[in-house]
Wavefront OBJ file of the C-alpha trace (Angstrom):
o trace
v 42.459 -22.160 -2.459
v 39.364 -24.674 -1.379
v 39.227 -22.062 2.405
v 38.481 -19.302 -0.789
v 35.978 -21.619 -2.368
v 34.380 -22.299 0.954
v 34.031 -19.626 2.422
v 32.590 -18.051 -1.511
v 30.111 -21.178 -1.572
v 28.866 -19.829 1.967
v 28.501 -16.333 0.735
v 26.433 -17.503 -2.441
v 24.539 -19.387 0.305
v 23.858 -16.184 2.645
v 23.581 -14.421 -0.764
v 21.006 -16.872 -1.849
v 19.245 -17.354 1.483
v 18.570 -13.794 1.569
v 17.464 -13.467 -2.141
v 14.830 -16.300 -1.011
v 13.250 -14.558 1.729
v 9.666 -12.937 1.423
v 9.327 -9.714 0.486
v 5.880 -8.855 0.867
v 3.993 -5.657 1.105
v 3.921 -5.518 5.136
v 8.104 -6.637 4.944
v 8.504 -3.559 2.459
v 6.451 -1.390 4.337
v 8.048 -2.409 7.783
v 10.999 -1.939 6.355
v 10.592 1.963 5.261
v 10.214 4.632 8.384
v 7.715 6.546 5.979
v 5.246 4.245 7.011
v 5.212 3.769 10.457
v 1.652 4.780 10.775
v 0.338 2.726 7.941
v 2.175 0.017 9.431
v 1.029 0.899 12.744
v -2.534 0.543 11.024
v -2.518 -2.076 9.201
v -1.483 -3.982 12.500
v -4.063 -2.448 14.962
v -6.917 -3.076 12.077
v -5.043 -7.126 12.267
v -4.714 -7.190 8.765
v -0.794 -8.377 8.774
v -1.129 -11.292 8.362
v -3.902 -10.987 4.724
v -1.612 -8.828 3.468
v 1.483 -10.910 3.848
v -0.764 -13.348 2.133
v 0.242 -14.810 -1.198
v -1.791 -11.784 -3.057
v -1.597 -10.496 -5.432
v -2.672 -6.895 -4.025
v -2.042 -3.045 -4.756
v -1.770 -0.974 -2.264
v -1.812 2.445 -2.589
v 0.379 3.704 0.823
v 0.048 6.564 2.371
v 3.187 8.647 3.549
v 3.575 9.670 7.521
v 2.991 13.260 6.307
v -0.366 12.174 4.810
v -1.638 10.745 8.133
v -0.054 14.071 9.969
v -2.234 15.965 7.373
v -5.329 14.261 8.648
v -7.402 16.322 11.410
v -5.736 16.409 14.324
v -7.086 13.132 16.602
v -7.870 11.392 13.351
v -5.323 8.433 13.123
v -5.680 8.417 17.050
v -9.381 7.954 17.335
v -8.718 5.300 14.150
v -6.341 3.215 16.094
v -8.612 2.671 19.285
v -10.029 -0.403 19.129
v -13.391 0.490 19.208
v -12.889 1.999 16.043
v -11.001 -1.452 14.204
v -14.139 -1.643 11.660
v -13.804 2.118 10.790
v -10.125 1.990 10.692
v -10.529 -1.415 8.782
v -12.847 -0.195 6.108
v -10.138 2.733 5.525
v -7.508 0.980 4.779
v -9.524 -1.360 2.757
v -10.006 1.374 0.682
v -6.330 1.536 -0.127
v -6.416 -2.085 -1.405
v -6.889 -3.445 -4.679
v -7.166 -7.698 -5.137
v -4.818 -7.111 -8.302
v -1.334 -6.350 -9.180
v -1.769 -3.124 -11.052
v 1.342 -1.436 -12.204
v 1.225 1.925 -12.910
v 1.741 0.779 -16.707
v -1.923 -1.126 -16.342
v -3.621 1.837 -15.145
v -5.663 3.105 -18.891
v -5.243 6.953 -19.705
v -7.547 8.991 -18.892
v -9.852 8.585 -15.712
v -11.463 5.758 -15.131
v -13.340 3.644 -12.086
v -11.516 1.214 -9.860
v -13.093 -1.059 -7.337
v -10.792 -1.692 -4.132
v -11.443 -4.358 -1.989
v -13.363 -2.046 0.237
v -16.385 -2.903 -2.174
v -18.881 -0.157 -1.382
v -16.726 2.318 -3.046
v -14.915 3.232 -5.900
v -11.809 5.131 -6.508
v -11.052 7.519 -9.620
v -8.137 6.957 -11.241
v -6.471 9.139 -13.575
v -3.172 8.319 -15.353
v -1.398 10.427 -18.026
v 0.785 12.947 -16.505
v 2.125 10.728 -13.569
v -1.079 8.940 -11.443
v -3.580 10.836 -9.317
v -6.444 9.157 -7.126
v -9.888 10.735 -6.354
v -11.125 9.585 -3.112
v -14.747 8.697 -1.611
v -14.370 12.797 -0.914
v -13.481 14.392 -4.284
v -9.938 15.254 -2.537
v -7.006 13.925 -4.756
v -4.024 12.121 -3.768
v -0.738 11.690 -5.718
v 0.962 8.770 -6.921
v 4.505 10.231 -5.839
v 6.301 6.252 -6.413
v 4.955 3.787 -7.961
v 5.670 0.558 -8.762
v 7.505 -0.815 -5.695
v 7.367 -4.331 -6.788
v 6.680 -6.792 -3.730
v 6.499 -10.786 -4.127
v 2.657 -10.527 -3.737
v 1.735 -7.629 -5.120
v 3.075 -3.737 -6.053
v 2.931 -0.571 -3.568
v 2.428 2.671 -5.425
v 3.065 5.437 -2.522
v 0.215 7.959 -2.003
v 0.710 11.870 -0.274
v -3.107 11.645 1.208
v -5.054 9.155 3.191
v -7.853 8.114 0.472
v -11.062 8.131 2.512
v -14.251 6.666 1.432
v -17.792 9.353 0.868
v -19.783 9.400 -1.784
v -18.441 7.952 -4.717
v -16.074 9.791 -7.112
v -17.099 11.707 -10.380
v -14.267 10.726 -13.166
v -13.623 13.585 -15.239
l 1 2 3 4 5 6 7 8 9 10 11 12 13 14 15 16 17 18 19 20 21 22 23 24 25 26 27 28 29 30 31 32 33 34 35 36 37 38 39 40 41 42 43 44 45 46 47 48 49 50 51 52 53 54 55 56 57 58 59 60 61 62 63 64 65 66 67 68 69 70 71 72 73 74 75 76 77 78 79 80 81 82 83 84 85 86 87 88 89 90 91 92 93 94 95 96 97 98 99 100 101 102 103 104 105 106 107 108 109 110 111 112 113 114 115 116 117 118 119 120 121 122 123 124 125 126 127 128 129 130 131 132 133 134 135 136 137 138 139 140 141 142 143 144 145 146 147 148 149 150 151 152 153 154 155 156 157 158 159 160 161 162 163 164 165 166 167 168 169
């Protein structure tokens, strides 16, 4: 009977251990072969490290496909490092400083500032989430809420660039 108890208090303790672990956006997106390229950005662009910070952040993630969708030599010329401010300012643009649920996001469309501060992104919540870009060009919220210990991931199916900004409708 106490081998049973052991070895069940060192299960609870793995069990626990685990449970205490970070889970942070870059662990969650690591962790999910849909976003090899973000991840692959978000590394070359060296922003690891800020956003396995303590938060709290949104970031809205695009899918592999979405990258793919980009011009061909897009994410390539992005990931040279001659290009890091470019490719940082893009991803930027797919960060908010908040933890915004898709519950917090008001009906209708209104403005959001990411952290990319020269821009703004048009957000439009009702029937599911969609987000004009810096282009017009609209991406879809296709999961949201992917709760992280510093912050929430709602997955994207375009790369939101930045342009002129928005018009909310």
């Amino acid at each position: 009977m106490t081998i049973r108890k052991t070895l069940a208090a060192a299960a609870l303790a793995v069990t626990a251990a685990g449970a205490a672990q970070a889970n942070t956006i870059v662990d969650i997106a690591a962790g999910d072969e849909r976003f090899s390229t973000l991840v692959a950005a978000v590394t070359a662009a060296g922003l690891v490290e800020t956003l396995q910070g303590p938060g709290p952040f949104t970031v809205y993630a695009p899918l592999n496909d979405a990258f793919a969708a980009l011009p061909e030599g897009t994410v390539d010329t992005l990931l040279k490092p001659e290009n890091k401010d470019q490719l940082t300012n893009v991803l930027l643009y797919h960060v908010d400083d908040r933890k915004l649920t898709a519950g917090d996001f008001p009906s209708g469309s209104n403005y959001f500032k990411p952290v990319l501060a020269s821009e703004r992104l048009c957000i439009t919540a009702g029937n599911g989430v969609q987000i004009a870009d810096g282009t017009g060009e609209v991406a879809n919220v296709v999961v949201a809420d992917i709760i992280a210990d510093n912050g929430v991931i709602h997955v994207i199916d375009k790369v939101l660039l930045p342009g002129t900004r928005p018009a909310c409708h």
